[in-house]
C-alpha positions as CSV (number, residue, x, y, z in Angstrom):
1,X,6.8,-3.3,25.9
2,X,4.5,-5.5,24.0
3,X,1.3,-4.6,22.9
4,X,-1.6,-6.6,24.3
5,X,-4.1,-8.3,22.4
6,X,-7.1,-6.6,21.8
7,X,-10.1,-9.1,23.0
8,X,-12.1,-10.2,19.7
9,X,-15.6,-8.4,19.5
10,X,-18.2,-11.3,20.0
11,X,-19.8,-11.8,16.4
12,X,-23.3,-10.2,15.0
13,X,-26.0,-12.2,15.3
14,X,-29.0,-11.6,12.9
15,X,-31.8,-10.1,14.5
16,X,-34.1,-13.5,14.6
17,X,-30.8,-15.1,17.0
18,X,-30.5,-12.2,18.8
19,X,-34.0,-12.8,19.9
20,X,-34.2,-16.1,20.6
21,X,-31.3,-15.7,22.8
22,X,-32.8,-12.9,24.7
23,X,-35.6,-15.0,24.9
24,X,-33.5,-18.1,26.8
25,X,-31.6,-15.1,29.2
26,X,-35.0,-14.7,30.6
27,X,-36.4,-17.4,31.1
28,X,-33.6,-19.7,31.3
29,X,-32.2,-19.0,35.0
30,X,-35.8,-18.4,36.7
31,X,-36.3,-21.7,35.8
32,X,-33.3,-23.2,37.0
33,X,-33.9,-21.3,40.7
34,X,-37.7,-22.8,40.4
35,X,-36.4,-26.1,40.3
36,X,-33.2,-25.7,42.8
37,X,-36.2,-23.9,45.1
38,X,-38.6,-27.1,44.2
39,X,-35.3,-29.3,45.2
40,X,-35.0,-27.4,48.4
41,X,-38.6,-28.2,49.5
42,X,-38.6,-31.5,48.7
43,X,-35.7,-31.6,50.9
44,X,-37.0,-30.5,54.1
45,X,-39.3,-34.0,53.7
46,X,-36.5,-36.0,54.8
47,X,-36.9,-34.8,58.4
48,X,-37.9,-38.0,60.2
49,X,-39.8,-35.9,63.0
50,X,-41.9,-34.4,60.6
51,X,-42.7,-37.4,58.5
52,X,-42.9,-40.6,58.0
53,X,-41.1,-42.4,54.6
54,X,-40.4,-45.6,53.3
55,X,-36.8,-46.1,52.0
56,X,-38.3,-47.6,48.6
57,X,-40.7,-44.8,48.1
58,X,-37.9,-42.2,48.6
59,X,-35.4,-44.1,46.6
60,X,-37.8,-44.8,43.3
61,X,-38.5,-40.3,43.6
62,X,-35.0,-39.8,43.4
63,X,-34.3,-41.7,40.7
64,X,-37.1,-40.1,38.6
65,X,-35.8,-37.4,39.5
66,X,-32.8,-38.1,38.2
67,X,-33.8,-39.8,35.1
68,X,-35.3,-36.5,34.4
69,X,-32.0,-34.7,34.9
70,X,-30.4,-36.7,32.8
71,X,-32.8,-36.1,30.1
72,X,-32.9,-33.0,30.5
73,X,-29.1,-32.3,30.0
74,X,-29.1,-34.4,27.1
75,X,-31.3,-32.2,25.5
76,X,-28.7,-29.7,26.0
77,X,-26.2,-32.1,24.3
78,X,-24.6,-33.0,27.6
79,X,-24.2,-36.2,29.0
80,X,-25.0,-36.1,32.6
81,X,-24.2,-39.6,34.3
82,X,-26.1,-40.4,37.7
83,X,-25.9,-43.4,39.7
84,X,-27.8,-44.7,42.5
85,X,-26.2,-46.8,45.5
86,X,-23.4,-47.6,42.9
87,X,-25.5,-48.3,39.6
88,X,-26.0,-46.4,36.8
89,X,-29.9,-44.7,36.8
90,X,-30.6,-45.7,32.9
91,X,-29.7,-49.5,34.3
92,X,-32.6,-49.4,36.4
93,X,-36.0,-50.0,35.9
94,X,-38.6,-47.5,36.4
95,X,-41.4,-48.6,34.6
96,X,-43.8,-49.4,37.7
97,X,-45.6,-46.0,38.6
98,X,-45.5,-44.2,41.7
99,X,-47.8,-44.5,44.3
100,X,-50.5,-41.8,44.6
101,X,-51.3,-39.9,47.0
102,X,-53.4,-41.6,49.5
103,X,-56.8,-39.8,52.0
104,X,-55.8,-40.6,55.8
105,X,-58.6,-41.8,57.4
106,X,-59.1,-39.8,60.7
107,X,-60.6,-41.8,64.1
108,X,-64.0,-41.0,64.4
């Protein structure tokens, strides 16, 4: 019968490694949930009973939202490629700034 390979003992890391990697284990994935949770929320505003959006508001948050994906995975060396309604997100144009927030004015 042959003999089966033993599986190859990962490799030492120095102390100063070690830690930084320990470091990322923690606080790596609570991050990642934060954001999926943050994603989640957002979500829920797309219930047209509850609110009230315009399609060029919502589609100019998405695509920040993706730009900042994308950047964010290239930081991690990885090339993450998003498009919008067909076209690539670093094609378009996202200088303008988003609206702020605006005060309702109640009735008096």
């Amino acid at each position: 019968m042959p003999r089966k390979a033993k599986p190859k003992a990962a490799p030492k890391l120095d102390p100063k490694t070690a830690e930084k990697r320990d470091r990322f284990s923690r606080i790596f994935p609570p991050r990642v949930e934060k954001l999926v949770k943050s994603l989640e929320v957002l979500n829920n505003c797309s219930s047209k009973s509850s609110y009230d959006w315009t399609p060029d508001l919502v589609k100019r948050a998405w695509l920040e939202i993706a730009k900042s994906l994308a950047i964010g995975a290239k930081s991690f060396g990885l090339e993450l490629v998003i498009e919008l309604d067909g076209t690539d997100i670093r094609d378009l144009d996202t200088s303008k700034k988003l609206p702020k927030k605006t005060k309702a004015k109640l009735p008096l």
